[in-house]
One Martini backbone bead per residue (centre of mass of N, CA, C, O) as a GRO file, in nm:
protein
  273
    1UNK     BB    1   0.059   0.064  -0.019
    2UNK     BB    2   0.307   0.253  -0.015
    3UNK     BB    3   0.415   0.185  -0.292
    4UNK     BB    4   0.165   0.343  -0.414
    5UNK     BB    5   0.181   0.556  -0.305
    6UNK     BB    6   0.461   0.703  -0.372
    7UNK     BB    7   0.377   0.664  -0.693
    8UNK     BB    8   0.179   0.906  -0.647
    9UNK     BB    9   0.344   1.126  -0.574
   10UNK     BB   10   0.577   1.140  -0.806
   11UNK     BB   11   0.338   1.195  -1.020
   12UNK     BB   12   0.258   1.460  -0.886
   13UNK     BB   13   0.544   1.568  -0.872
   14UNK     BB   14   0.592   1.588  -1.183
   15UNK     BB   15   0.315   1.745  -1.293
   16UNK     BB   16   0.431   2.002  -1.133
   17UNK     BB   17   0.676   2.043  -1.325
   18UNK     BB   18   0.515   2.052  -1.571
   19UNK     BB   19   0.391   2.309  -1.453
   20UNK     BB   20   0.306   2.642  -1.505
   21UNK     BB   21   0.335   2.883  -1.328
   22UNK     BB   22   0.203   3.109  -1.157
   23UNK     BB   23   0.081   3.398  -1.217
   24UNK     BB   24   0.162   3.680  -1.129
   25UNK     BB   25   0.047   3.931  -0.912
   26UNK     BB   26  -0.135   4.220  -0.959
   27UNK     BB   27  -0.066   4.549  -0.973
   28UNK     BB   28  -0.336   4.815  -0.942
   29UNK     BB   29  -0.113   5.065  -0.836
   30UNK     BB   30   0.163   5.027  -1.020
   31UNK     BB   31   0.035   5.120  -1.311
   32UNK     BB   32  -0.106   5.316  -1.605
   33UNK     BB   33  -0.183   5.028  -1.733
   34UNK     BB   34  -0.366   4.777  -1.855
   35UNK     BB   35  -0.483   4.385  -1.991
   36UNK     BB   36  -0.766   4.241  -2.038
   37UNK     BB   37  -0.827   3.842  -2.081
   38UNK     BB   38  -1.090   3.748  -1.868
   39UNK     BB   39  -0.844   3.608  -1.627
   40UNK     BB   40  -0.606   3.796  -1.718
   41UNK     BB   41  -0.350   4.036  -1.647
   42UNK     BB   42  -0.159   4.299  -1.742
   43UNK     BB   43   0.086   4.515  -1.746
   44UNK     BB   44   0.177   4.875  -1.857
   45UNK     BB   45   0.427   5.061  -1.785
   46UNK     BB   46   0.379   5.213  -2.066
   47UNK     BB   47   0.178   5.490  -2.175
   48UNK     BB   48   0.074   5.527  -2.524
   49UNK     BB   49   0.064   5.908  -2.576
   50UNK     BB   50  -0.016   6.181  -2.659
   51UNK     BB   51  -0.036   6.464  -2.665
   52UNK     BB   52  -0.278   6.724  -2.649
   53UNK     BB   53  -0.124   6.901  -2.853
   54UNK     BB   54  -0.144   6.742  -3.088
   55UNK     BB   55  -0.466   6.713  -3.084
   56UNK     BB   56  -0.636   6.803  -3.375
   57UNK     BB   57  -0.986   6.921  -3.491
   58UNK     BB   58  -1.137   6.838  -3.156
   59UNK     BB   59  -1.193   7.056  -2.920
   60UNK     BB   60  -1.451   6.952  -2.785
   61UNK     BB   61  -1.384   6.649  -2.761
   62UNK     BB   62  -1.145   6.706  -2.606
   63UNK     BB   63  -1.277   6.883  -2.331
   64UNK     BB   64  -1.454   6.646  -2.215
   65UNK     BB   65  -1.256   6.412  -2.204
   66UNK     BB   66  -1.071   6.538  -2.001
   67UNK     BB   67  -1.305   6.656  -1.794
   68UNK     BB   68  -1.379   6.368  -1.701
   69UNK     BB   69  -1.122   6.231  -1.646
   70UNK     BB   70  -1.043   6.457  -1.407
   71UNK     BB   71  -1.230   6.364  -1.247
   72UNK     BB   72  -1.216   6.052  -1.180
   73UNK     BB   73  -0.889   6.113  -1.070
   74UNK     BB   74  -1.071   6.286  -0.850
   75UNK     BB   75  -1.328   6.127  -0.715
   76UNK     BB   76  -1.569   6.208  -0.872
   77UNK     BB   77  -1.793   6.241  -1.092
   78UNK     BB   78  -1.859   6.027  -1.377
   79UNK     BB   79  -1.863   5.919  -1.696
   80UNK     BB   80  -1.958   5.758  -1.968
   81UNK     BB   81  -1.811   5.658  -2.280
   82UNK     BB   82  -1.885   5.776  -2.604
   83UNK     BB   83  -1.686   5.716  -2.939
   84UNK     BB   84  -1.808   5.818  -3.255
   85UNK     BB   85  -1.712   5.724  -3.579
   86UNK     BB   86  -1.492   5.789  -3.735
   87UNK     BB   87  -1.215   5.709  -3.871
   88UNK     BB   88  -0.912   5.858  -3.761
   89UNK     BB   89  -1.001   6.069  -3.503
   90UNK     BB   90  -0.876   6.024  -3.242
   91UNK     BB   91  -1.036   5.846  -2.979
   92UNK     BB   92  -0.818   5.667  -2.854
   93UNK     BB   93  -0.596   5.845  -2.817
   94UNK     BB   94  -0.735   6.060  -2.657
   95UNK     BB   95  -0.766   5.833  -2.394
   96UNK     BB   96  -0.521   5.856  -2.334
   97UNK     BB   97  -0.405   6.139  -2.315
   98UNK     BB   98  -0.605   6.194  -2.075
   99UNK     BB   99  -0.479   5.969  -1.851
  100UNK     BB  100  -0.209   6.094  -1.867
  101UNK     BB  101  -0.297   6.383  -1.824
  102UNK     BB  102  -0.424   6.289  -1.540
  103UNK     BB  103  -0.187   6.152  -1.393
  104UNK     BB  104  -0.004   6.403  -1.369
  105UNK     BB  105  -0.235   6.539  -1.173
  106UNK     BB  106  -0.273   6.202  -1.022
  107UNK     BB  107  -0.088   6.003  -0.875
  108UNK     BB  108  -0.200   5.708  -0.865
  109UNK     BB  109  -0.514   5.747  -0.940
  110UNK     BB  110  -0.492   5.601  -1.237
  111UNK     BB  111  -0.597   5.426  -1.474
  112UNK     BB  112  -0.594   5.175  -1.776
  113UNK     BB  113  -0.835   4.934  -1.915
  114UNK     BB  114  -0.821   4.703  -2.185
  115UNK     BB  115  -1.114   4.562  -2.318
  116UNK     BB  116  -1.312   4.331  -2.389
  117UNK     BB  117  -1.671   4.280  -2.408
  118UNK     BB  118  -1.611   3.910  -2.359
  119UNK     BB  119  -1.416   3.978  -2.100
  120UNK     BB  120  -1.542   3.943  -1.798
  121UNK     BB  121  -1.619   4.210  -1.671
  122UNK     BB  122  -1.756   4.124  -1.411
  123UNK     BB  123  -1.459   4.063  -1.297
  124UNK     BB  124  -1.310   4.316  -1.309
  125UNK     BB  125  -1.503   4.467  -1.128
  126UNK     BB  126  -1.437   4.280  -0.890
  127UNK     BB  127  -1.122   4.371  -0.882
  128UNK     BB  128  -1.162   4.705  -0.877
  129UNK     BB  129  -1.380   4.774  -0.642
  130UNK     BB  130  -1.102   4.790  -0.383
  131UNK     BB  131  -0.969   4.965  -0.537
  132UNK     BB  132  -0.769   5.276  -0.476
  133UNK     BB  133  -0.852   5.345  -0.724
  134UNK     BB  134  -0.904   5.464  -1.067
  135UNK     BB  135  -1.093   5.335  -1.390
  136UNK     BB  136  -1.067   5.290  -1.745
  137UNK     BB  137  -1.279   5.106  -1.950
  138UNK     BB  138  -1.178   4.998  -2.236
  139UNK     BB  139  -1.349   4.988  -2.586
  140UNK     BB  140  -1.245   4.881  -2.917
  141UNK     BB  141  -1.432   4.877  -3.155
  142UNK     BB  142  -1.742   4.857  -3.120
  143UNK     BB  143  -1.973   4.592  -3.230
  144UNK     BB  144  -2.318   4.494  -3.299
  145UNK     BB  145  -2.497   4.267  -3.445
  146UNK     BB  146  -2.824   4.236  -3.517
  147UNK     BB  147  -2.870   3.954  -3.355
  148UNK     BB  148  -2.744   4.084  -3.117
  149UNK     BB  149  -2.884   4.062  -2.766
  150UNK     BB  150  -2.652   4.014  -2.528
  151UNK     BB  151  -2.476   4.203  -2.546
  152UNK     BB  152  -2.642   4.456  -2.517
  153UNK     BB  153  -2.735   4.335  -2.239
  154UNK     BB  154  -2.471   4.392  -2.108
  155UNK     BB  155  -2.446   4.698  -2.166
  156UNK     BB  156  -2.629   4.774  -1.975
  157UNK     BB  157  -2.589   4.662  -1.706
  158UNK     BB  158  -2.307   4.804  -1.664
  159UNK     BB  159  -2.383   5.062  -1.681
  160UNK     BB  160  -2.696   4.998  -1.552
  161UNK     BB  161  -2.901   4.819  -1.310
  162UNK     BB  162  -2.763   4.615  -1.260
  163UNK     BB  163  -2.565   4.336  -1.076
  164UNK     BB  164  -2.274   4.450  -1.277
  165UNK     BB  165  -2.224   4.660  -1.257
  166UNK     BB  166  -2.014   4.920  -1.194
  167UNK     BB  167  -1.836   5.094  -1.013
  168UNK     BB  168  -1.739   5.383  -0.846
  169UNK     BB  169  -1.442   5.389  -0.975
  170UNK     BB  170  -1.587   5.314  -1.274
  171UNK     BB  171  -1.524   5.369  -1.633
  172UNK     BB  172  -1.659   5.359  -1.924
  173UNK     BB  173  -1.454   5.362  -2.278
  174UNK     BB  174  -1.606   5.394  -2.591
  175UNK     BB  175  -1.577   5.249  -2.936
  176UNK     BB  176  -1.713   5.348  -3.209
  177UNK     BB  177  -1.883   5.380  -3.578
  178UNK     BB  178  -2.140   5.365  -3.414
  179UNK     BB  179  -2.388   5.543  -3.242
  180UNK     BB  180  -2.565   5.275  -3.174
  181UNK     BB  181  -2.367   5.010  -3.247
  182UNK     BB  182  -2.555   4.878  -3.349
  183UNK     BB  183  -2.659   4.711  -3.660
  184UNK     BB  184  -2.822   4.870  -3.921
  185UNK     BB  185  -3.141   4.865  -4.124
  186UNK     BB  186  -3.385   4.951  -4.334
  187UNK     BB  187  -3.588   4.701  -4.270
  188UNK     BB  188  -3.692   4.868  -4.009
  189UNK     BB  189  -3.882   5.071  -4.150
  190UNK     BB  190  -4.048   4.878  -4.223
  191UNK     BB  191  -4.209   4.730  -3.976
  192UNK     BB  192  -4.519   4.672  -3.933
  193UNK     BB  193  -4.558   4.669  -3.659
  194UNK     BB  194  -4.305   4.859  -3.513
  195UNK     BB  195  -4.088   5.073  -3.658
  196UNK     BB  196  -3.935   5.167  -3.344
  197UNK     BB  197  -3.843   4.977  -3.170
  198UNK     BB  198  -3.570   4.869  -3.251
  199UNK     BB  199  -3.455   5.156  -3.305
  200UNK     BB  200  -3.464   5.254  -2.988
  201UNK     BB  201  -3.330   5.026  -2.822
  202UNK     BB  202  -3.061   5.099  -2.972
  203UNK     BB  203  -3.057   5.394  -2.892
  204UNK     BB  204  -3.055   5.323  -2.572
  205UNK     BB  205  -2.753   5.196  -2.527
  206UNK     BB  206  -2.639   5.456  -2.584
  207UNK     BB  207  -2.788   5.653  -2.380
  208UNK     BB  208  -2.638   5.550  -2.094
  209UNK     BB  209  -2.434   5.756  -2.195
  210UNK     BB  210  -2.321   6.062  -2.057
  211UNK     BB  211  -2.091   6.052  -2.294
  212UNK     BB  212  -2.151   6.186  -2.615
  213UNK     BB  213  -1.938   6.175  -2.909
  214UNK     BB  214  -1.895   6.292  -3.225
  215UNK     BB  215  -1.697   6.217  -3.505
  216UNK     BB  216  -1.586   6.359  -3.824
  217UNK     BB  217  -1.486   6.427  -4.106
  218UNK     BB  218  -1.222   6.643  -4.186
  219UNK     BB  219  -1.109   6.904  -4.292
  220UNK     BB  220  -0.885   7.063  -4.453
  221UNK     BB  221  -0.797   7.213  -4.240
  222UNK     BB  222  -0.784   6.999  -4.013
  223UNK     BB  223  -0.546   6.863  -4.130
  224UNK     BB  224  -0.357   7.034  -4.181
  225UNK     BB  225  -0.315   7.136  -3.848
  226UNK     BB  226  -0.265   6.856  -3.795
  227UNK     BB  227   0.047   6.849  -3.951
  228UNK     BB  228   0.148   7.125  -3.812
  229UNK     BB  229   0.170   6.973  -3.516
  230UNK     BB  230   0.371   6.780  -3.575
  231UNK     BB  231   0.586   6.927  -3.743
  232UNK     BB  232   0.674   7.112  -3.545
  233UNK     BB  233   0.720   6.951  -3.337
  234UNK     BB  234   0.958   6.765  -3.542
  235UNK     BB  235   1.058   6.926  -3.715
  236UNK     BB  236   0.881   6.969  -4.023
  237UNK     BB  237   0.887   7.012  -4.365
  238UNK     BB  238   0.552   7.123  -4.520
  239UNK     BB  239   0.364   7.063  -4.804
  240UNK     BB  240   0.031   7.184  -4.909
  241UNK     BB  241  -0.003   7.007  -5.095
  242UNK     BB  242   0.139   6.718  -5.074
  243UNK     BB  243  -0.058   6.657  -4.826
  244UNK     BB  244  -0.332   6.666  -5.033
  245UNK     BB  245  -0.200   6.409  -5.193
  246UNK     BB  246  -0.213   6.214  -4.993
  247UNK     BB  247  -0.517   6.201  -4.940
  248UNK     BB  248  -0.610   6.128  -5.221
  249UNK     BB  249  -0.489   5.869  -5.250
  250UNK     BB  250  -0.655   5.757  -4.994
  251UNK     BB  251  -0.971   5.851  -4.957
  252UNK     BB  252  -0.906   6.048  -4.726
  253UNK     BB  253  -0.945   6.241  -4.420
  254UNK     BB  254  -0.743   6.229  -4.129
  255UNK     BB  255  -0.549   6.166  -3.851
  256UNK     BB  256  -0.404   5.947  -3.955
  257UNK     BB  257  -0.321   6.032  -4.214
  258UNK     BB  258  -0.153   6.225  -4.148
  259UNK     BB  259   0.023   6.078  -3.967
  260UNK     BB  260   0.152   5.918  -4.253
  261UNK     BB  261   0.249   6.147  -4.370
  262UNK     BB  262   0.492   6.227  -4.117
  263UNK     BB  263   0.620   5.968  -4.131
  264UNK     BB  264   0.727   6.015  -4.437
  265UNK     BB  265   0.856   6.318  -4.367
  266UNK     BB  266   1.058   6.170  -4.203
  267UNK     BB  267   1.197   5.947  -4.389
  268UNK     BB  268   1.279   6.138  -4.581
  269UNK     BB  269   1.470   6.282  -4.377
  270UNK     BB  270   1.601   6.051  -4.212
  271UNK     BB  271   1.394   5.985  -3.960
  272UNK     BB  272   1.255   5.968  -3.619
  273UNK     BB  273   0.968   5.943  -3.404
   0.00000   0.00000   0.00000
């Protein structure tokens, strides 16, 4: 009986050799940022963002976001946030360059964590909940299918009355190109039944978020602007010509193009940014 137990010990402790370590535990007061995927999380030693003077063409919906996120930091009431529209039009940007902006007015009191919509978040709501700091959960590019149901029925539940609600620390912050998020199709306007109830509903999902911002294709000026201020920052000489025809190529102006732009004419100058 003996040299059973012996040799089922040795296998058990074989099987712990072979198994990989358990991930250290997660410091939620000690980084800048961290990116949820689950069931486990790591942290992001060094938050990269532009700087707040960088980003341009959008300044309402800069102060909106800067001073939403500054209140979080401080311990205030604050909204959750919708960000949708255009493409390339630096919402992400902005929510990063907010963060960074308000920790550095509030050391140690904000992160930002990046989570996918069906990542548990309830879960991590569970773990944010007793940590003495504030954190804006960040879903880059949500979009939920016509037929998706569940999705936004839990992205109610979470921003409001339901019983995973976020905590007191922490708020939601959404990006998509679609207002409404969920997408919508023209066929919903034929409904025999009553043809405002599915699009009241998806428009009810934006409405939870306290604060709506839409972002949208840049003017002709606010490109070069944004181009503008790049070139300034990192000393590099651009024509205004040359510029619109990088757009045109393109077909289309936004923040991203223009940074593409900036980019190039780094490399032309044999330079890095």
């Amino acid at each position: 009986m003996s040299d059973r137990i012996d040799i089922l010990q040795r296998i058990a402790d074989a099987l712990d050799r072979l198994a990989p370590p358990s991930p250290p535990a997660v410091d939620w007061l000690a980084h800048p940022a961290y990116v949820w995927q689950g069931a486990t999380s790591h942290a992001v030693p060094v938050l990269e963002a532009p700087t707040l003077d960088l980003i341009k063409g959008i300044d309402a919906q800069k102060a909106a976001v800067v001073g939403n996120v500054e209140r979080l930091a401080a311990g205030a009431s604050a909204h959750d946030m919708l960000l949708w529209g255009a493409r390339g039009m630096g919402k992400s940007a902005l929510l990063r360059a907010a963060v960074a902006s308000a920790a550095k007015g509030h050391p140690g009191r904000i992160a930002l964590v990046q989570a996918a919509a069906d990542a548990s978040l309830a879960t991590l709501f569970g773990v944010l909940r007793d940590q003495p700091r504030s954190f804006l959960v960040f879903i880059d590019d949500l979009g939920f299918d016509a037929g998706d149901s569940e999705g936004p029925r839990k992205l109610r539940s979470w921003l409001e009355g339901g019983v995973e609600a976020r905590p007191a620390n922490v708020r939601l912050a959404v990006t998509s190109n679609r207002r409404a998020i969920v997408e919508r199709h023209m066929s919903e306007q034929d409904d025999p039944i009553n043809p405002r109830d599915v699009v009241d509903d998806q428009l009810a999902l934006a409405d939870r978020f306290g604060l709506s911002l839409g972002f949208h294709v840049c003017s002709q000026d606010d490109y070069l602007a944004i181009i503008a201020g790049y070139a300034a920052h990192y000393a590099l000489d651009f024509d205004p010509a040359d510029a619109l025809e990088w757009s045109k190529r393109r077909g289309s102006r936004s923040g991203r193009i223009a940074w593409h732009y900036v980019t190039e004419l780094a490399g032309r100058a044999g330079r890095g940014l």
